[in-house]
GUGUFI-142206 format. One line per field, with one value per atom (N, C-alpha, C, O): residue in one letter; atom name; x, y, z; residue number from 1. Coordinates in Angstrom, 2 decimals, padded with zeros to 5 digits. Each point is the difference from the previous one (the first is absolute). Example, Ala and Ser with C-alpha at 12.3 -4.5 7.8 and 13.67 -1.06 7.14 Angstrom:
GUGUFI-142206
residu = a, a, a, a, s, s, s, s
atome = N, CA, C, O, N, CA, C, O
X = 013.19, -000.89, 000.90, 001.04, -001.39, 000.82, -000.77, 000.51
Y = -005.69, 001.19, 001.20, -000.02, 001.07, 001.19, 001.09, 001.11
Z = 007.80, 000.00, 000.00, 000.66, -001.38, 000.06, 000.73, 000.17
num = 1, 1, 1, 1, 2, 2, 2, 2
END
This chain:
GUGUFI-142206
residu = x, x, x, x, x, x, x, x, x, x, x, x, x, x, x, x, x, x, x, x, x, x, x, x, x, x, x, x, x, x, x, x, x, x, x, x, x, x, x, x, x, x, x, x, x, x, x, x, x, x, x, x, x, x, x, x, x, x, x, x, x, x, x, x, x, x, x, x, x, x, x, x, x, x, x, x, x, x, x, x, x, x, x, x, x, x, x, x, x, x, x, x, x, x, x, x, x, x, x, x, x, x, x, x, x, x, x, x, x, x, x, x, x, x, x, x, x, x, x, x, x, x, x, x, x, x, x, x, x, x, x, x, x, x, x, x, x, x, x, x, x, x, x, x, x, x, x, x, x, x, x, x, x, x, x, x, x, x, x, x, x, x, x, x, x, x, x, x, x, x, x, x, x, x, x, x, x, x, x, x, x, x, x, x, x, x, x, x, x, x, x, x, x, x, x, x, x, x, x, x, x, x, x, x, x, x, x, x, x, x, x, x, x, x, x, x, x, x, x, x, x, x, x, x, x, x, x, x, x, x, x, x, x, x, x, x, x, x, x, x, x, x, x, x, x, x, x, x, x, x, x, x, x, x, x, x, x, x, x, x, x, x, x, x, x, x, x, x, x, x, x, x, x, x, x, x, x, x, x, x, x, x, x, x, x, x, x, x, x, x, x, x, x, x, x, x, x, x, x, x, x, x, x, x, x, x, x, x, x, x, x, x, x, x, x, x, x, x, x, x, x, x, x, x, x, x, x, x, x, x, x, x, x, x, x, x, x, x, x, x, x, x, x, x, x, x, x, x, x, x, x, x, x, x, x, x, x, x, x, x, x, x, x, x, x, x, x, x, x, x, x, x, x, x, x, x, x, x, x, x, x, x, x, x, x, x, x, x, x, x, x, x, x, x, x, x, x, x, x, x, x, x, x, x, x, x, x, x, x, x, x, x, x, x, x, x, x, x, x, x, x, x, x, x, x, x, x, x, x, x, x, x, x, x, x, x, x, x, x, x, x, x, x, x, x, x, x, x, x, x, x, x, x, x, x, x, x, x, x, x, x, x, x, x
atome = N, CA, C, O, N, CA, C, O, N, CA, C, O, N, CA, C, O, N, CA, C, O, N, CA, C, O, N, CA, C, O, N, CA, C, O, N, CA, C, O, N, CA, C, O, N, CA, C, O, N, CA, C, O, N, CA, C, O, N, CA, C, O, N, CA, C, O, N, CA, C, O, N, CA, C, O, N, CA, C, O, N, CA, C, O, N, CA, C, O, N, CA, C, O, N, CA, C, O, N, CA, C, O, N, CA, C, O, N, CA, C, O, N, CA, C, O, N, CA, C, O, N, CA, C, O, N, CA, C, O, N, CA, C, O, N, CA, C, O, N, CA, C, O, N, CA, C, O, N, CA, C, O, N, CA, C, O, N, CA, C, O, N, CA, C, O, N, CA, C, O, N, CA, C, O, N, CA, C, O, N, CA, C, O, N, CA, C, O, N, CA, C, O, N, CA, C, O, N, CA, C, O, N, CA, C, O, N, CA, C, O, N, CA, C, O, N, CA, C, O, N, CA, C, O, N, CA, C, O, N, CA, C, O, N, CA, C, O, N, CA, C, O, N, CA, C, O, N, CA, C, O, N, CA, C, O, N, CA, C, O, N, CA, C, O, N, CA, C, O, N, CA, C, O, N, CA, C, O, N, CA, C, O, N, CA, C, O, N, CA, C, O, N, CA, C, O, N, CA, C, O, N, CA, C, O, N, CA, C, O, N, CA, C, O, N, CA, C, O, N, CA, C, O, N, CA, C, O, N, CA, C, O, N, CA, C, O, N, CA, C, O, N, CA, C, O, N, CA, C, O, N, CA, C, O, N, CA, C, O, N, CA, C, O, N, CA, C, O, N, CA, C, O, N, CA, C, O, N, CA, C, O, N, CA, C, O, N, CA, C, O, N, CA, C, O, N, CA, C, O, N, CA, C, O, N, CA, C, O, N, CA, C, O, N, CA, C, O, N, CA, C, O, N, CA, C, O, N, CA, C, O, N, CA, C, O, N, CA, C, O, N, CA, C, O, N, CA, C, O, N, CA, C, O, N, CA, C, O, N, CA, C, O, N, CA, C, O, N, CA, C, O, N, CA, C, O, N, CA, C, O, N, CA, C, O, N, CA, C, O, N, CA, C, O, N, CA, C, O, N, CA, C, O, N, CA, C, O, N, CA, C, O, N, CA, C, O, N, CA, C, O
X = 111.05, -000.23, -001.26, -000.30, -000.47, -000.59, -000.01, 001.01, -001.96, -000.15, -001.03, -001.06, 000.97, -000.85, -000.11, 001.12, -001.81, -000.49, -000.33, -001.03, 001.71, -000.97, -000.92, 000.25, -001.02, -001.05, 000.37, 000.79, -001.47, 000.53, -001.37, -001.02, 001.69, -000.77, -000.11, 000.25, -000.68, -000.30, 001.65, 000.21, 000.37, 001.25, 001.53, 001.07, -001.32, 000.96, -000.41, -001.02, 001.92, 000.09, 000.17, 000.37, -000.20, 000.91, 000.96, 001.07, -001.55, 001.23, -000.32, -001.12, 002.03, 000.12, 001.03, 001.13, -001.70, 001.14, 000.14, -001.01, 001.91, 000.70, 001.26, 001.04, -001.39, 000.69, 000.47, -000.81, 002.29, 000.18, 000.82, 000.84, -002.17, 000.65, -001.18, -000.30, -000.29, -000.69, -000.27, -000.14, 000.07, -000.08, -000.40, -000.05, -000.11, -000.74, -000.05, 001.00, -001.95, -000.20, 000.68, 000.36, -000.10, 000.37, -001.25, -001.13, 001.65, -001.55, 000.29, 001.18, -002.32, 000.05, -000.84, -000.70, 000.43, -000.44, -001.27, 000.08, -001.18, -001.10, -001.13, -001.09, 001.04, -000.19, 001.07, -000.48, 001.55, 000.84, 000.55, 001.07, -002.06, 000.82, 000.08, -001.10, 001.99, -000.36, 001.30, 000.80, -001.18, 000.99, 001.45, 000.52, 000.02, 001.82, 000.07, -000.63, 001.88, 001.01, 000.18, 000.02, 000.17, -000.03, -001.89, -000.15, -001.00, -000.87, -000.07, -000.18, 000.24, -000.24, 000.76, -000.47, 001.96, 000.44, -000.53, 000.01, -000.54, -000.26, -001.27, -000.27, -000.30, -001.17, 000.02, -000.50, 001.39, 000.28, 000.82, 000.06, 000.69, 000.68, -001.27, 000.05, -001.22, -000.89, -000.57, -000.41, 000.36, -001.01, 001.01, -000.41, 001.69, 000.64, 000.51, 000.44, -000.46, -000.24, -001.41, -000.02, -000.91, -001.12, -000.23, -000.55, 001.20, -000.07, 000.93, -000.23, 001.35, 000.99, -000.67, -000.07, -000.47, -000.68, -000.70, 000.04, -001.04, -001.36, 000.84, -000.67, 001.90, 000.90, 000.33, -000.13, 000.43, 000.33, 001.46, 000.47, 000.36, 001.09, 000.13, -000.77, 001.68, 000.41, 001.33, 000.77, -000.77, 000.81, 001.48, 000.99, -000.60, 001.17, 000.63, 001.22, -002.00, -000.09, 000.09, 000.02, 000.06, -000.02, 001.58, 000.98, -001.10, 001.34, 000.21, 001.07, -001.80, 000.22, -001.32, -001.10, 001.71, -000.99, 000.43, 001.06, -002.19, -000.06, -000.62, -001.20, 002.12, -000.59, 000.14, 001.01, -002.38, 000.24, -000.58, -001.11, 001.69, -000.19, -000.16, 000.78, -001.66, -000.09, 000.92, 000.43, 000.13, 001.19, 000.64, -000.34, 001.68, 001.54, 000.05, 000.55, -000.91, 000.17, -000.31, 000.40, -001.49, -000.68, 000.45, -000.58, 001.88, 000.16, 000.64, -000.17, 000.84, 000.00, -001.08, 000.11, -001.59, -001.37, -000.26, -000.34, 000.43, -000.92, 001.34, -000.18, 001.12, 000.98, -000.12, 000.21, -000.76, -000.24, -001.14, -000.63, 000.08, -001.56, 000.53, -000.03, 000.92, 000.31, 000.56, -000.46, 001.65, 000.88, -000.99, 000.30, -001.33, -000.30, -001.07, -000.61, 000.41, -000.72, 000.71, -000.61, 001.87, 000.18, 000.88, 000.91, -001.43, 000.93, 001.12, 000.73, 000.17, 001.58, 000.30, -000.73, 002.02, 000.79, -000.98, 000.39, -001.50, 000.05, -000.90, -001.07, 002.07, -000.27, -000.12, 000.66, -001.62, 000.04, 001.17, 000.58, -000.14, 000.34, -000.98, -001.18, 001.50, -000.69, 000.40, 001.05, -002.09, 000.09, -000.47, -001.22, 001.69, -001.17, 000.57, 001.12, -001.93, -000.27, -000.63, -001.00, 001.24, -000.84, -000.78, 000.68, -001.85, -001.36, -000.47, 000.04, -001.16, -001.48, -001.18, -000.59, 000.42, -001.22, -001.16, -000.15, -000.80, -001.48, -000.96, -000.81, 001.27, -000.97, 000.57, 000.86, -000.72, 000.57, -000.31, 000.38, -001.08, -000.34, 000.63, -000.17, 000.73, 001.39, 000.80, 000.33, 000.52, 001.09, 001.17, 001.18, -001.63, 001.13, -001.24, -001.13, 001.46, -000.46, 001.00, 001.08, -001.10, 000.66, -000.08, -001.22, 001.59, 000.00, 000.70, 000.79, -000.82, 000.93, -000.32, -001.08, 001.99, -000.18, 000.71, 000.94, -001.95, 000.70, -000.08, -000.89, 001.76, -000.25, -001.57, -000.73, 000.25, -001.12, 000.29, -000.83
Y = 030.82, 001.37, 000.53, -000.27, 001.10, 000.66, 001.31, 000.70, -000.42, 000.78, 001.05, -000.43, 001.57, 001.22, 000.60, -000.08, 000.71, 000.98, 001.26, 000.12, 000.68, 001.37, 000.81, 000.22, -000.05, 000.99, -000.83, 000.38, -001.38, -001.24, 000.80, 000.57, -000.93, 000.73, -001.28, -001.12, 001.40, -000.78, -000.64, -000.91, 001.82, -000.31, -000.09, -000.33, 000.74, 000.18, 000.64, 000.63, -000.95, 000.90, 000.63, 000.15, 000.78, 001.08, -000.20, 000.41, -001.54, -000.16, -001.11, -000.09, -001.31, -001.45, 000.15, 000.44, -000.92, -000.61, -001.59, -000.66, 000.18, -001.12, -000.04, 000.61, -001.70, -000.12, 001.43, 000.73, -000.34, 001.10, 001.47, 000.82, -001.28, 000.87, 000.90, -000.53, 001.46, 000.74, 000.87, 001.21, -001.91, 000.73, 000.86, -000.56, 001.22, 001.07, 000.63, 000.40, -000.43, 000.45, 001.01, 000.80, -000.75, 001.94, 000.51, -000.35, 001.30, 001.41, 000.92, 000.23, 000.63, 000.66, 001.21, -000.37, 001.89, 000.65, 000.38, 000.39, -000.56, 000.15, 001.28, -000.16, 000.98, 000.98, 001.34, 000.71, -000.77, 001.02, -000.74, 000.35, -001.61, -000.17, 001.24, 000.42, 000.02, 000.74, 001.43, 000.75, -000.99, 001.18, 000.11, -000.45, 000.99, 000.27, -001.54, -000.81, 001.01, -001.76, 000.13, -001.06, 002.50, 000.02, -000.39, -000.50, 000.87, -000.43, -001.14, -000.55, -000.30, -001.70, -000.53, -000.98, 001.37, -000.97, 000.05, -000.85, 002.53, 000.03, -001.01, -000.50, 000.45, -000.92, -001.50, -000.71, 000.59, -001.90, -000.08, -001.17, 001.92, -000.44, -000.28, -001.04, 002.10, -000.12, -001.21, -000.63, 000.32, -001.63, -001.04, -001.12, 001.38, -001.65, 000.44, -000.92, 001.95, 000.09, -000.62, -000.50, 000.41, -000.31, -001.89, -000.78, 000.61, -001.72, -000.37, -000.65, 001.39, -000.75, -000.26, -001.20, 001.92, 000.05, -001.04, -000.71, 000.81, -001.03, -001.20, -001.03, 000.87, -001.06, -000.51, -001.19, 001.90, 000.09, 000.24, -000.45, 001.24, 000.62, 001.37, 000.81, -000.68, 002.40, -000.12, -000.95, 002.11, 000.89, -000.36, 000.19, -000.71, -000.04, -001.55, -000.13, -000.85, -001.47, -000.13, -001.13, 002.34, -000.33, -000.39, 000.44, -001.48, -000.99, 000.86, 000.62, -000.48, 000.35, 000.40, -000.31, 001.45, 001.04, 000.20, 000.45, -000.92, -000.09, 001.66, 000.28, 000.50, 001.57, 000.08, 000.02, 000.04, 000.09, 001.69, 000.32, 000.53, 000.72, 000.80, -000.29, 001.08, 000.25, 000.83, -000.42, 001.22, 001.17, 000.12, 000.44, -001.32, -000.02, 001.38, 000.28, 000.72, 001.64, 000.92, 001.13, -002.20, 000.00, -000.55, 000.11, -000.87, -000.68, 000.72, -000.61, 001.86, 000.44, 000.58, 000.26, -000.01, 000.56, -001.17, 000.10, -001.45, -000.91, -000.82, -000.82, 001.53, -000.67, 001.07, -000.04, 001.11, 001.28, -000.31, 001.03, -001.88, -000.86, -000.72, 000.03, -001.17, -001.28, 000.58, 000.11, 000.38, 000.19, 000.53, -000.06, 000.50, 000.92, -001.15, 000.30, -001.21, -001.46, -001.18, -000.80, 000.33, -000.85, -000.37, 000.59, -001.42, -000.52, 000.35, -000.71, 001.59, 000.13, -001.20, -000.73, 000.57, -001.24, -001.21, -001.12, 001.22, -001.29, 000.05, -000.43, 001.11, 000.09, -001.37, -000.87, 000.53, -001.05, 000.07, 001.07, -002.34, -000.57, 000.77, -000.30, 001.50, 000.50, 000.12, 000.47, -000.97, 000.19, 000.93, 000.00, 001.08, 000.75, -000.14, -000.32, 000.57, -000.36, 001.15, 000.35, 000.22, 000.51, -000.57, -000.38, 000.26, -000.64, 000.44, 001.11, -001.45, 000.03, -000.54, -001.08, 002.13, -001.04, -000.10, 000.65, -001.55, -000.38, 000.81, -000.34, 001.79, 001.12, 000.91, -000.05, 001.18, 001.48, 000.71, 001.17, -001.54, 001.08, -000.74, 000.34, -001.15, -000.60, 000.59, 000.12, 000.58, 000.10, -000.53, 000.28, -000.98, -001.24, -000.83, 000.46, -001.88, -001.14, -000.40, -000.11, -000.25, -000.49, -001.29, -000.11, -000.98, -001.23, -000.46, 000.90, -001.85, 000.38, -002.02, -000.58, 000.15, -001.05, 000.57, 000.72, -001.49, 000.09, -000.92, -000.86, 000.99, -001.04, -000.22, 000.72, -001.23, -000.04, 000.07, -000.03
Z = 171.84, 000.41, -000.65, -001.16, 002.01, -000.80, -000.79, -000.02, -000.55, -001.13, 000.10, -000.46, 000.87, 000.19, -000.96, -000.53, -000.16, -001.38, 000.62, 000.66, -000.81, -000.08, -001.39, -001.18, 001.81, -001.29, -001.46, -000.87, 000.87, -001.49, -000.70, 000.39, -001.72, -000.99, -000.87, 000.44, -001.86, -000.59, -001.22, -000.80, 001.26, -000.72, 000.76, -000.54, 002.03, 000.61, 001.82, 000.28, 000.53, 001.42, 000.07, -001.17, 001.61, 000.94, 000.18, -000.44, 001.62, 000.99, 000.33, 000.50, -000.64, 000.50, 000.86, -000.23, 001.44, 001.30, -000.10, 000.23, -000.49, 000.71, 000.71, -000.24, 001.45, 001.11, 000.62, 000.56, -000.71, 000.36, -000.56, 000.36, -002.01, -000.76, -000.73, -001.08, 001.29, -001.54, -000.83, 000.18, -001.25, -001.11, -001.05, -001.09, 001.09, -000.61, -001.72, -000.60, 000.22, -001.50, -000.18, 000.87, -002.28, -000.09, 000.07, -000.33, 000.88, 000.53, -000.73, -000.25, -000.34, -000.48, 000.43, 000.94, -001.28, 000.63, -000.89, -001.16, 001.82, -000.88, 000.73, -000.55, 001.26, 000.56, -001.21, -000.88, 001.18, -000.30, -001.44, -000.48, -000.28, -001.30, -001.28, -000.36, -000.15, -000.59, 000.49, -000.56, 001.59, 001.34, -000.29, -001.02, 001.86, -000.05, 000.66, 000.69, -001.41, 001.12, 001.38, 000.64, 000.18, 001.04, 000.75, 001.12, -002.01, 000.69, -000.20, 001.09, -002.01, -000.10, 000.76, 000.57, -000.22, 000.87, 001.68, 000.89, -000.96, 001.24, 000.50, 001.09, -002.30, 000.10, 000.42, 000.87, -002.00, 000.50, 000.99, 000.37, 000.32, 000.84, 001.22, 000.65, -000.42, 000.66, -000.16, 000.98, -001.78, -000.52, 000.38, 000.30, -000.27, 000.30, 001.54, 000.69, -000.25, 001.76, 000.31, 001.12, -001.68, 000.35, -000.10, 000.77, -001.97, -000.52, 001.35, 001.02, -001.52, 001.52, 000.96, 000.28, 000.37, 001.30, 000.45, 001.00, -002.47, -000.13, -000.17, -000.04, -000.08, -000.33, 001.55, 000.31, 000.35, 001.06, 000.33, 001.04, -002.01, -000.27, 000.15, 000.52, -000.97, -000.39, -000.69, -000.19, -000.10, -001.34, 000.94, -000.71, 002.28, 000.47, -000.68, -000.04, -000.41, -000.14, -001.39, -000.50, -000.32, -001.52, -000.12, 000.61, -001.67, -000.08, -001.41, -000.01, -001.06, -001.22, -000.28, 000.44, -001.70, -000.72, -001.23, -000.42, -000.22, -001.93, -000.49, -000.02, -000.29, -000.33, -001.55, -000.71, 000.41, -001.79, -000.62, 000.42, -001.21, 000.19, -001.64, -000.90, 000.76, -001.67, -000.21, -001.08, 001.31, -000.64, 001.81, 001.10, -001.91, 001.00, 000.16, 001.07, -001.73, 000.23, 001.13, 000.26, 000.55, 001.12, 001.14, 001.08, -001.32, 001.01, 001.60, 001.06, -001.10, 001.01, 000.82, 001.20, -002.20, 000.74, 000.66, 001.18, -001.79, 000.59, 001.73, 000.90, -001.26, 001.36, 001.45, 001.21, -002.46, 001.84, 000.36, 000.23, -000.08, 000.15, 000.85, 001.23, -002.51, 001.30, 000.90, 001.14, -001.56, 001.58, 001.23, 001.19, -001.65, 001.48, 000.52, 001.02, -001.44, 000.37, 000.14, 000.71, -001.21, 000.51, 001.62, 000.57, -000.33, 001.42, 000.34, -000.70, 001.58, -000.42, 000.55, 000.66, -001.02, 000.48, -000.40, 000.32, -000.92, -000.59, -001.71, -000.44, -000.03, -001.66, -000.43, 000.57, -001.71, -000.78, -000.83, -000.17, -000.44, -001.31, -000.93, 000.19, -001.44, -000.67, -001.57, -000.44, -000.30, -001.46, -000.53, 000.14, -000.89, -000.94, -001.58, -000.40, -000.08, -001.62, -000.62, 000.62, -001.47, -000.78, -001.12, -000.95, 000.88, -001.31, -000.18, 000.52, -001.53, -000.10, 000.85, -000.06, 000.83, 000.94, -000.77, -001.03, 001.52, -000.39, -000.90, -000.86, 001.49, -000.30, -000.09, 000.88, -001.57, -000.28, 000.91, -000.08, 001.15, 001.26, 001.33, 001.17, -001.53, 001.04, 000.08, -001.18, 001.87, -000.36, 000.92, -000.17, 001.02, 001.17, 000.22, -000.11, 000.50, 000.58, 000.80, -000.58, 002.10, 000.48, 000.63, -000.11, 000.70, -000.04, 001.62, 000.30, 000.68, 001.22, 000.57, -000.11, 000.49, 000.84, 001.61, 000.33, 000.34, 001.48, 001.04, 000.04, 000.82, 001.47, 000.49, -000.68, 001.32, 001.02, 000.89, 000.91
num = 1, 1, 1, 1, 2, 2, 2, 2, 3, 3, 3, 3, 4, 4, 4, 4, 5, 5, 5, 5, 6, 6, 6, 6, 7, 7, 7, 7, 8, 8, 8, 8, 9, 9, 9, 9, 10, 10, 10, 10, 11, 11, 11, 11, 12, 12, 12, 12, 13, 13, 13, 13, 14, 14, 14, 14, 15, 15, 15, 15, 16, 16, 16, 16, 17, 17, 17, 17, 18, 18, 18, 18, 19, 19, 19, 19, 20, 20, 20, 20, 21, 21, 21, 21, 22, 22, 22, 22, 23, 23, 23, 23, 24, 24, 24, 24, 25, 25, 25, 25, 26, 26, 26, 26, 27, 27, 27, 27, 28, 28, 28, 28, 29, 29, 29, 29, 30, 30, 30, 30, 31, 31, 31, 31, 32, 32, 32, 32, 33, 33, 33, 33, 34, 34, 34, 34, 35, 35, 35, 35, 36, 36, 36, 36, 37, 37, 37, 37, 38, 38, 38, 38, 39, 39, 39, 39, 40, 40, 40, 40, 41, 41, 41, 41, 42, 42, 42, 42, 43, 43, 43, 43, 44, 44, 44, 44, 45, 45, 45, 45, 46, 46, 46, 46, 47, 47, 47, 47, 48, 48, 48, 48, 49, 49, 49, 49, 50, 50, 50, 50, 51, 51, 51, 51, 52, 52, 52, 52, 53, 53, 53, 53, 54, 54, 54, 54, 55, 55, 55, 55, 56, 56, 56, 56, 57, 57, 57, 57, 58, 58, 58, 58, 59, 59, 59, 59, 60, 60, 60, 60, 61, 61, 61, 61, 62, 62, 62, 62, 63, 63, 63, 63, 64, 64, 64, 64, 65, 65, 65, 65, 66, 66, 66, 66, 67, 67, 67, 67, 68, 68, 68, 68, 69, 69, 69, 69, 70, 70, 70, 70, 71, 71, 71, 71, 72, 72, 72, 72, 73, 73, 73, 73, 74, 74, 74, 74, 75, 75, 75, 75, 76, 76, 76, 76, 77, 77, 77, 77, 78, 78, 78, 78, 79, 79, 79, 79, 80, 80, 80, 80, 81, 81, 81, 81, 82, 82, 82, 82, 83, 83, 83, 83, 84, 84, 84, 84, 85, 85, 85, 85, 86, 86, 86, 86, 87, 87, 87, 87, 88, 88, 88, 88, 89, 89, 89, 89, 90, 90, 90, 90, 91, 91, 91, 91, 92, 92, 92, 92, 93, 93, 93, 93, 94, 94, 94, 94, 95, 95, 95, 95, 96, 96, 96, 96, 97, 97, 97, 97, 98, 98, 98, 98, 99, 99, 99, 99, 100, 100, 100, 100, 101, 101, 101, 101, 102, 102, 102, 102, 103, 103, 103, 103, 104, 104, 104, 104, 105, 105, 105, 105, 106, 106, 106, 106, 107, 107, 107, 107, 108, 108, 108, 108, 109, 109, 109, 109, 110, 110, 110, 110, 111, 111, 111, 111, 112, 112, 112, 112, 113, 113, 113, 113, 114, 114, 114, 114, 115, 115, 115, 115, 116, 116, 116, 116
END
């Protein structure tokens, strides 16, 4: 099978498709880093509608979603986001976590595999 890369960097993709599955980095929001949790997620959700696409997928095909998030305290701001974006009737398999992300002006990274 082959192996597609999106936007490869020097340490990592985006987004790798194989066969009929792909995968996607955690995204993070770098426009609105810094912002409320409701703007960052609104952000990346825009960016992995966009990878999907370029994937040749959408947000209906996501199998699972890795949501990591800096203060669990937030977690109902950052779900009145999702809910009003994701697919009905076809929710992912979903993890969230609360951590330390990368940077103090993170405050969610989210992460998603899906169908093709």
């Amino acid at each position: 099978m082959s192996i597609k890369r999106i936007n490869v960097g020097p340490r990592m993709s985006q987004a790798v498709v194989h066969g009929n599955t792909v995968y996607l980095s955690g995204q993070v929001a770098n426009a609105a880093a810094g912002g409320s949790v409701t703007e960052q997620t609104k952000e990346i959700l825009g960016q992995i509608d966009a990878l999907l696409a370029e994937a040749g997928s959408d947000k209906a095909k996501i199998l699972s979603a890795g949501i990591f998030i800096a203060d669990i305290g937030t977690f109902a701001e950052m779900n009145a986001v999702w809910d009003g974006w994701v697919s009905p009737g076809n929710t992912p398999c979903r993890t969230t976590i609360e951590t330390k992300l990368a940077a103090a002006k993170y405050a969610i990274e989210i992460s998603v595999i899906a169908a093709v």
